[in-house]
PyMOL Python script that loads the backbone (N, CA, C, O; Angstrom):
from pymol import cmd

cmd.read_pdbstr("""\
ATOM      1  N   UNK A   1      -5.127  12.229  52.647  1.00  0.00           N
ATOM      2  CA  UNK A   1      -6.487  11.914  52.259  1.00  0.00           C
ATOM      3  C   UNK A   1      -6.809  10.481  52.678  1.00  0.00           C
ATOM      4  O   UNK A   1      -5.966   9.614  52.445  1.00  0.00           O
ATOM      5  N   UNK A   2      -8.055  10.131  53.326  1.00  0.00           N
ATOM      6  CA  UNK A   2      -8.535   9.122  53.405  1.00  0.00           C
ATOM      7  C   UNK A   2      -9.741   8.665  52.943  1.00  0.00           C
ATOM      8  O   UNK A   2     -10.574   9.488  52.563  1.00  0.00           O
ATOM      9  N   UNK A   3      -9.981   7.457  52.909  1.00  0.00           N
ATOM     10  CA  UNK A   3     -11.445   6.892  52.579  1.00  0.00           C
ATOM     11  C   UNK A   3     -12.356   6.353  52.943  1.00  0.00           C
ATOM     12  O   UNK A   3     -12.583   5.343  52.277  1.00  0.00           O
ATOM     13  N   UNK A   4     -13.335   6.612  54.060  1.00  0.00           N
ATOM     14  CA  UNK A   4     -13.927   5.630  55.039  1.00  0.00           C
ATOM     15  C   UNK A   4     -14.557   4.480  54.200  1.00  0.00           C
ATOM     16  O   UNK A   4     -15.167   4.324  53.142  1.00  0.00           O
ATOM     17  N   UNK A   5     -13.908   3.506  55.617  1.00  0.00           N
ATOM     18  CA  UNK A   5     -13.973   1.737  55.022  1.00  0.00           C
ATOM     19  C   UNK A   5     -15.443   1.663  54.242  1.00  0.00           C
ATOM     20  O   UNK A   5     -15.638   0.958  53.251  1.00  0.00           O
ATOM     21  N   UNK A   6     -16.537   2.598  54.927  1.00  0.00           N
ATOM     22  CA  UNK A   6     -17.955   1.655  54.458  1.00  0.00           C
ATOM     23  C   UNK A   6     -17.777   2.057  52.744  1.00  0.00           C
ATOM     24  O   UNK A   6     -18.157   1.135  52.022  1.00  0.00           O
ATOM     25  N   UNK A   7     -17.209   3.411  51.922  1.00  0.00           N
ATOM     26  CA  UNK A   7     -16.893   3.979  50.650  1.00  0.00           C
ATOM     27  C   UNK A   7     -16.170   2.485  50.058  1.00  0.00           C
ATOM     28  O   UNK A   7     -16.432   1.980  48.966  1.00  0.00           O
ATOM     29  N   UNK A   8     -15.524   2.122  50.740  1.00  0.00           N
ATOM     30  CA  UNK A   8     -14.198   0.762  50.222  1.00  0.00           C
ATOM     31  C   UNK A   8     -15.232  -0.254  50.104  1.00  0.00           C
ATOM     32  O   UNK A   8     -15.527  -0.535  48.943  1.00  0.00           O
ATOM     33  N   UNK A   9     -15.677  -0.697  50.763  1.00  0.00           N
ATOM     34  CA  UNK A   9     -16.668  -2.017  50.968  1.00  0.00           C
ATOM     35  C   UNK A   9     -17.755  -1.700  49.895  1.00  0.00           C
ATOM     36  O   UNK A   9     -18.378  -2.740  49.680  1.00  0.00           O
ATOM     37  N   UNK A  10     -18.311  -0.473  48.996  1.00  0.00           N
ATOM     38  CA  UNK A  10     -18.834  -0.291  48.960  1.00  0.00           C
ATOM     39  C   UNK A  10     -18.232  -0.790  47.287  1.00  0.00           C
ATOM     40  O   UNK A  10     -18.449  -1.782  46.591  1.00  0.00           O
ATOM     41  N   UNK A  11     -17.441   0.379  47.114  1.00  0.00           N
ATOM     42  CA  UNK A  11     -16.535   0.278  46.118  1.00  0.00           C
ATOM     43  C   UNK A  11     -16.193  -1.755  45.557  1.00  0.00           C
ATOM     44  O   UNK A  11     -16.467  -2.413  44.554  1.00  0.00           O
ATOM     45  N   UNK A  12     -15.714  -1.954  46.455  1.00  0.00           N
ATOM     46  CA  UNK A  12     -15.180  -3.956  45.819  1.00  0.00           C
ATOM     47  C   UNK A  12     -16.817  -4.662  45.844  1.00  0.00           C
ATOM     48  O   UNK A  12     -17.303  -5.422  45.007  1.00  0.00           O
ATOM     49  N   UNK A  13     -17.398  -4.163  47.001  1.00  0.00           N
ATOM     50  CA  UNK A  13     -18.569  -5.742  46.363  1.00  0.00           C
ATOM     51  C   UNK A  13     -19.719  -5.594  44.971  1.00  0.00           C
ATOM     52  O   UNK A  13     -20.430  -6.469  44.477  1.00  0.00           O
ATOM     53  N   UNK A  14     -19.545  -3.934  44.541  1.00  0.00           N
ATOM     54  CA  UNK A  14     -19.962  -3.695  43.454  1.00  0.00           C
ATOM     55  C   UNK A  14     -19.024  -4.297  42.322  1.00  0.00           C
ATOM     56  O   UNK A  14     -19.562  -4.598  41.257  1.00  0.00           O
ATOM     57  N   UNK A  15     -17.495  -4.516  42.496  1.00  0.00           N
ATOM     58  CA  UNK A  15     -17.065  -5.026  42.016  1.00  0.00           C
ATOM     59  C   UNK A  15     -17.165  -6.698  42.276  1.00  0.00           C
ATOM     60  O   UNK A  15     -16.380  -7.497  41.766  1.00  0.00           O
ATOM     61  N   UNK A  16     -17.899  -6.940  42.862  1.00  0.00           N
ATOM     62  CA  UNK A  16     -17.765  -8.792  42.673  1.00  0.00           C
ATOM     63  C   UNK A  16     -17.252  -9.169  44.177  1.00  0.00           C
ATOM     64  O   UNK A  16     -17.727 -10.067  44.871  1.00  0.00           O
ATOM     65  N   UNK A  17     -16.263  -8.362  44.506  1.00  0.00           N
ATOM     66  CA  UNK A  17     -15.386  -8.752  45.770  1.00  0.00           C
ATOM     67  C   UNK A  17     -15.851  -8.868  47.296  1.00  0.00           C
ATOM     68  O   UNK A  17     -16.142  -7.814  47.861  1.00  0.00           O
ATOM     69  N   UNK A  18     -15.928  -9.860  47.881  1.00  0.00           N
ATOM     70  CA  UNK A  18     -16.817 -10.063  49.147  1.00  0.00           C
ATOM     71  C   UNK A  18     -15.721 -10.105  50.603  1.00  0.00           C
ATOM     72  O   UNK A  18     -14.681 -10.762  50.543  1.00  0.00           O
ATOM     73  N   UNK A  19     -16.025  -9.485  51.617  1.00  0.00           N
ATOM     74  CA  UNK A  19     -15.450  -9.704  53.028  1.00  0.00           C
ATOM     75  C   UNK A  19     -15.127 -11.256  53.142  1.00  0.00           C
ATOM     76  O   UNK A  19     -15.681 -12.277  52.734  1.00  0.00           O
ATOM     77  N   UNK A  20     -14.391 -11.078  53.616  1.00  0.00           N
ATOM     78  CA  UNK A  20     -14.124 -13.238  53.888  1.00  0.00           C
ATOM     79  C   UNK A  20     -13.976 -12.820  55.395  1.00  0.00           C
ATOM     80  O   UNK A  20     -14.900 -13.218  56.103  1.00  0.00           O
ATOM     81  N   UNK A  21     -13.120 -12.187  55.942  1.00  0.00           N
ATOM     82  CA  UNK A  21     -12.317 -12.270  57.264  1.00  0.00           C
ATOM     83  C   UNK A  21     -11.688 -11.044  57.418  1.00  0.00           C
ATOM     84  O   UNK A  21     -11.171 -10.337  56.553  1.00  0.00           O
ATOM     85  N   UNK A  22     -11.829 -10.793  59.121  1.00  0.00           N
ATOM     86  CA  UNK A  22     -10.873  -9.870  59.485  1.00  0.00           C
ATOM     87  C   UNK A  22      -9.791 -10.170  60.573  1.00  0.00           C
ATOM     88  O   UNK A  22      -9.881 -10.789  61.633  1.00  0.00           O
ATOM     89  N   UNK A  23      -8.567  -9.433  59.878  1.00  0.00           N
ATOM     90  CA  UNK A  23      -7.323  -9.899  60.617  1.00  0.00           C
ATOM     91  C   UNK A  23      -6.906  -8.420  60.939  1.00  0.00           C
ATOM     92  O   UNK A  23      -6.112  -7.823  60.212  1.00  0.00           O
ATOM     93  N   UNK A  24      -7.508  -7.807  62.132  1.00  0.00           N
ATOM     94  CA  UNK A  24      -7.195  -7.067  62.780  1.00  0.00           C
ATOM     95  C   UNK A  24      -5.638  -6.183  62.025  1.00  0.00           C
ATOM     96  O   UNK A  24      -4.770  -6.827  62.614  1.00  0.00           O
ATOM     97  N   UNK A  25      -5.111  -5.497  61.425  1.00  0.00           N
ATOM     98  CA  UNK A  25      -6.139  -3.944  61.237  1.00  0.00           C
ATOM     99  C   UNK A  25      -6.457  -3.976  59.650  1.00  0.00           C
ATOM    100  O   UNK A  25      -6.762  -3.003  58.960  1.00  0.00           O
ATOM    101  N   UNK A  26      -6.297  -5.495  59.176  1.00  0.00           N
ATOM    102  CA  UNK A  26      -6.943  -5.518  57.929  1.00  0.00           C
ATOM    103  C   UNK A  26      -8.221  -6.612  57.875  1.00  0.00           C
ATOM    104  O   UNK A  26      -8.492  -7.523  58.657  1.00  0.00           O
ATOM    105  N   UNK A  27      -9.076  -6.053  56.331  1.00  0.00           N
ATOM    106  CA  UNK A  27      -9.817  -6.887  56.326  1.00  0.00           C
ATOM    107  C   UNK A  27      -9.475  -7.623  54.707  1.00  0.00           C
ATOM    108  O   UNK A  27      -8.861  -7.082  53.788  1.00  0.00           O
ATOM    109  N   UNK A  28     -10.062  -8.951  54.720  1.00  0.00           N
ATOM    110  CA  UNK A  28      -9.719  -9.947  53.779  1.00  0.00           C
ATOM    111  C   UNK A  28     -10.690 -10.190  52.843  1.00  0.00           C
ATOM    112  O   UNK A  28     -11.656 -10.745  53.365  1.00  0.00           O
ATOM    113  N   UNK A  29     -10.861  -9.933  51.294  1.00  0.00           N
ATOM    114  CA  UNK A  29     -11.152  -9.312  50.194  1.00  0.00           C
ATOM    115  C   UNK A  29     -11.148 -10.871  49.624  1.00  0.00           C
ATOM    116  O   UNK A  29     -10.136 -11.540  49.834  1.00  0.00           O
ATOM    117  N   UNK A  30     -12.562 -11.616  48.713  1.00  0.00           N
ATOM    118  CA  UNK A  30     -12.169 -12.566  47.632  1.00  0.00           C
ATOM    119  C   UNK A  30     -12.921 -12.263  46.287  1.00  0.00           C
ATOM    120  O   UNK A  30     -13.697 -11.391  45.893  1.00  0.00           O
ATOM    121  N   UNK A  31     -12.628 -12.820  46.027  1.00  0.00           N
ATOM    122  CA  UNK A  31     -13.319 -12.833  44.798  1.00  0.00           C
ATOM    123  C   UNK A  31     -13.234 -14.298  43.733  1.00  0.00           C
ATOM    124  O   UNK A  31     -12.412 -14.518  42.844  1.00  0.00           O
ATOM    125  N   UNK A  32     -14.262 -15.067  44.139  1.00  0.00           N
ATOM    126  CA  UNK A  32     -13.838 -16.597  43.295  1.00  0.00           C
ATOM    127  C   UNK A  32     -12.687 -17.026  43.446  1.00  0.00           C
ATOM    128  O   UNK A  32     -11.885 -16.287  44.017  1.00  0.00           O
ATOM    129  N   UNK A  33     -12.257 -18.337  42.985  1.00  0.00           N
ATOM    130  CA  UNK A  33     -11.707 -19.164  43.572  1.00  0.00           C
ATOM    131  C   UNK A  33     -10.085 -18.871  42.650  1.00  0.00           C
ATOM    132  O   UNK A  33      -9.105 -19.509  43.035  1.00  0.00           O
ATOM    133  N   UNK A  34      -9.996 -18.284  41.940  1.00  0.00           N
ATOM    134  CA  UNK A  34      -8.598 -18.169  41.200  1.00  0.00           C
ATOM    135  C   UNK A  34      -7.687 -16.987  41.127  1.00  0.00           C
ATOM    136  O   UNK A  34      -6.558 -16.943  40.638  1.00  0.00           O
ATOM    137  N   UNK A  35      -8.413 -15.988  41.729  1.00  0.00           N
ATOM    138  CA  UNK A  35      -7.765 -14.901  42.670  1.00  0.00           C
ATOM    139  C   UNK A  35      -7.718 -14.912  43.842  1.00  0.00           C
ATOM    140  O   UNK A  35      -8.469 -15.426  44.672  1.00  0.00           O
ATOM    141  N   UNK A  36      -5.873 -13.726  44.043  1.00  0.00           N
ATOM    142  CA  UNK A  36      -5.557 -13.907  45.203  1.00  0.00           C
ATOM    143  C   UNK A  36      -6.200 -12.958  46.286  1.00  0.00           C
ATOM    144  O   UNK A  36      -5.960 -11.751  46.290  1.00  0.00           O
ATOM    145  N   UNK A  37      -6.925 -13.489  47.090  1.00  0.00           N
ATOM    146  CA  UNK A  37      -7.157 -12.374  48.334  1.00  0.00           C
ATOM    147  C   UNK A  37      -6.339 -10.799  48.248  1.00  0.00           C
ATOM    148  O   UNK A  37      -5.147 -10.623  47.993  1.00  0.00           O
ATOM    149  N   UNK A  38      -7.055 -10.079  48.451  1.00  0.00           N
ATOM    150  CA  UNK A  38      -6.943  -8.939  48.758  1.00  0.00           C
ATOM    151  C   UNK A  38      -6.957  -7.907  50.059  1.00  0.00           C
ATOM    152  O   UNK A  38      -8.008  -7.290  50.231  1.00  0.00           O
ATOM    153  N   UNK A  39      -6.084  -7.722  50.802  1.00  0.00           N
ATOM    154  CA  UNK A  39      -5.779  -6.962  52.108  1.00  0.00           C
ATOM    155  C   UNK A  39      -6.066  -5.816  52.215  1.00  0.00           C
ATOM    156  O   UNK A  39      -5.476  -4.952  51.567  1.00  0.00           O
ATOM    157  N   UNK A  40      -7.000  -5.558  53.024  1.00  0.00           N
ATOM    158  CA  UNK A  40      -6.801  -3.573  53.222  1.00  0.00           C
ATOM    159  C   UNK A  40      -7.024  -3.492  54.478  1.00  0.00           C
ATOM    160  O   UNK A  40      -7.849  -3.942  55.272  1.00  0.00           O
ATOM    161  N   UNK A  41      -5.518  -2.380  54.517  1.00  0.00           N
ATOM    162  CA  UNK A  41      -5.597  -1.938  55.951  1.00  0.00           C
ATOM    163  C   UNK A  41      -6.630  -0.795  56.444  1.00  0.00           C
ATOM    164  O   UNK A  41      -6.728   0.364  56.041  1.00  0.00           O
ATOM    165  N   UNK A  42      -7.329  -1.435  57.384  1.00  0.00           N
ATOM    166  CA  UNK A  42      -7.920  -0.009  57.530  1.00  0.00           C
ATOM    167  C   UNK A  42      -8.003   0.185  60.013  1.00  0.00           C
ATOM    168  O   UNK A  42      -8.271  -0.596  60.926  1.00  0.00           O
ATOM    169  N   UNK A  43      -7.575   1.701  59.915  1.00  0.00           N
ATOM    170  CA  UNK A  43      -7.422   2.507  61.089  1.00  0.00           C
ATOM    171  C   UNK A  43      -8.097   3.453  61.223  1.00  0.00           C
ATOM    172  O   UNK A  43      -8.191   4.417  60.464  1.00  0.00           O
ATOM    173  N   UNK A  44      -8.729   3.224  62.392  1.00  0.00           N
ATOM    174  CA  UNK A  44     -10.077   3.573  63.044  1.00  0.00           C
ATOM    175  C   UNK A  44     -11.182   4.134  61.993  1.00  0.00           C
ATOM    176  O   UNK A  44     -11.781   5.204  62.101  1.00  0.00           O
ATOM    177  N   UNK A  45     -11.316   3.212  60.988  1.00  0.00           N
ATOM    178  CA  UNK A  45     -12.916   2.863  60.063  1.00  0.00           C
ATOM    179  C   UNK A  45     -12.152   3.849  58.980  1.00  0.00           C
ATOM    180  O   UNK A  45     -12.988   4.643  58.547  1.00  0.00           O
ATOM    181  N   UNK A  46     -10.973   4.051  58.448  1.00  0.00           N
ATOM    182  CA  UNK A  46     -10.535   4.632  57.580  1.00  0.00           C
ATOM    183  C   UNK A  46      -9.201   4.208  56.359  1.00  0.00           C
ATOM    184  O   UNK A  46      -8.089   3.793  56.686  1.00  0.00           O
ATOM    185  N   UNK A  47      -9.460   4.338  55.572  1.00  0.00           N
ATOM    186  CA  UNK A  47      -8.843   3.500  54.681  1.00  0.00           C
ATOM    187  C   UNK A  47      -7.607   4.688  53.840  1.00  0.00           C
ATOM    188  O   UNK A  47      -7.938   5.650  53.148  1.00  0.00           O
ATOM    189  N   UNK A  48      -6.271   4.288  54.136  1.00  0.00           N
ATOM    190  CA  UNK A  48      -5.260   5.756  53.638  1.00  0.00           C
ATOM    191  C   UNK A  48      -5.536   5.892  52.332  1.00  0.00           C
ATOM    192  O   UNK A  48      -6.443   5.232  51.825  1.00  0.00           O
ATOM    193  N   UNK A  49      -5.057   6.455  51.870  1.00  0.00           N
ATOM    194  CA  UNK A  49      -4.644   6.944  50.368  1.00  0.00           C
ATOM    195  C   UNK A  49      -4.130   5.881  49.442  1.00  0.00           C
ATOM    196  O   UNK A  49      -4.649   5.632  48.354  1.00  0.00           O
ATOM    197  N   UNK A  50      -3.053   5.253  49.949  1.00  0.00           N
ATOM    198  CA  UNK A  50      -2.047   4.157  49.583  1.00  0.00           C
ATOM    199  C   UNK A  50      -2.948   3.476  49.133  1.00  0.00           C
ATOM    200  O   UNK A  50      -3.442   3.528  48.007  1.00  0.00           O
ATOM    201  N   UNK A  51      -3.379   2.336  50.602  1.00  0.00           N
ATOM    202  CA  UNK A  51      -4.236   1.711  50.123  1.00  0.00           C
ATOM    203  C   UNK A  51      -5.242   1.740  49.667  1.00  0.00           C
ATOM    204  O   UNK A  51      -5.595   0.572  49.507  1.00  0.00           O
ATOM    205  N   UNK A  52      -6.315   2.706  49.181  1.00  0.00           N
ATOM    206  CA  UNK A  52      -7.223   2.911  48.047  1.00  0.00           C
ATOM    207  C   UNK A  52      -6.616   2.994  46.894  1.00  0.00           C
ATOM    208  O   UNK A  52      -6.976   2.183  46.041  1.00  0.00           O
ATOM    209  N   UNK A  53      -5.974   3.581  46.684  1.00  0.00           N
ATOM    210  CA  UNK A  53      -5.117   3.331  45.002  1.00  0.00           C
ATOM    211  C   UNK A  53      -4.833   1.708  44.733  1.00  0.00           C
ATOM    212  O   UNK A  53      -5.046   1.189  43.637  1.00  0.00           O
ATOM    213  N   UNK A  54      -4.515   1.258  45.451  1.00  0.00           N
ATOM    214  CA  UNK A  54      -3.883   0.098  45.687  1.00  0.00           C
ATOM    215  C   UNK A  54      -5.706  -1.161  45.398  1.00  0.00           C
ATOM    216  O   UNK A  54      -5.800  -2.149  44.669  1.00  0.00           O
ATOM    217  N   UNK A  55      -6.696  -0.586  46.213  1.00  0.00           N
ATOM    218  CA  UNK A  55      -8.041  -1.596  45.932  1.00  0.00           C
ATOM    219  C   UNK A  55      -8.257  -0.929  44.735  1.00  0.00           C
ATOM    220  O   UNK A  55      -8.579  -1.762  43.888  1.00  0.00           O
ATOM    221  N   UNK A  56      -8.214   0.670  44.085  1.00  0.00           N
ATOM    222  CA  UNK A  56      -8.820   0.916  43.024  1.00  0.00           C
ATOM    223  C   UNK A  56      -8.076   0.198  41.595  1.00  0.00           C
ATOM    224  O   UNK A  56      -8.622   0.114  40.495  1.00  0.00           O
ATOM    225  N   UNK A  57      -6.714  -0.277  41.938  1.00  0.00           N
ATOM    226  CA  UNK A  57      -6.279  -0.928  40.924  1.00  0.00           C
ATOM    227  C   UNK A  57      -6.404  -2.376  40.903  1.00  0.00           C
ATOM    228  O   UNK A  57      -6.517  -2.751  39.737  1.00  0.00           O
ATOM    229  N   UNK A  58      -6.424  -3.157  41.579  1.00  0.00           N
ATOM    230  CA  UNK A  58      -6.923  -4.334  41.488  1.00  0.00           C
ATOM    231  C   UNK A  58      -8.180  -5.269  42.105  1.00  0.00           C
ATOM    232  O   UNK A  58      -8.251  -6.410  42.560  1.00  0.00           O
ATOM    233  N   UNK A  59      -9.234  -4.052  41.853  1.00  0.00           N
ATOM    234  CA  UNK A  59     -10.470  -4.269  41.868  1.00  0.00           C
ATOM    235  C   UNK A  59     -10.977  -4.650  41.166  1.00  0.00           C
ATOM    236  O   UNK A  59     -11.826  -5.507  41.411  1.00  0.00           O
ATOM    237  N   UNK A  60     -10.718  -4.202  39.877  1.00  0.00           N
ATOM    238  CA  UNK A  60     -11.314  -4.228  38.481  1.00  0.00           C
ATOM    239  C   UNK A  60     -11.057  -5.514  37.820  1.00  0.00           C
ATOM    240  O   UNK A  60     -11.468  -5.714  36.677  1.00  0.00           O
TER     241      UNK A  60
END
""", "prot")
cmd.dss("prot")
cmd.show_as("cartoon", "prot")
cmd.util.cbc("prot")
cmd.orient("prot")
């Protein structure tokens, strides 16, 4: 199962969390200044399984 990236992007900045940067095949996740960046890999505009569990838990 996968999750296309625009669902992901869609998913964190409702949560607060904004694009900073992309480092090729991830993109770079902040959120204010006292959390740590957040990585998601995503291949060809699709985001695995893994890593959606992985943004759905420390999104919040």
């Amino acid at each position: 199962m996968t999750v296309s990236f625009e669902v992901a992007l869609r998913y964190l900045e409702e949560r607060g969390w904004r694009l900073q940067r992309i480092w090729k095949p991830y993109r770079v996740f902040v959120r204010g200044k006292e959390e740590l960046p957040l990585l998601v890999e995503v291949q060809r505009g699709q985001v695995d399984r893994k890593a959606w569990e992985i943004i759905k838990k420390h999104a919040e």
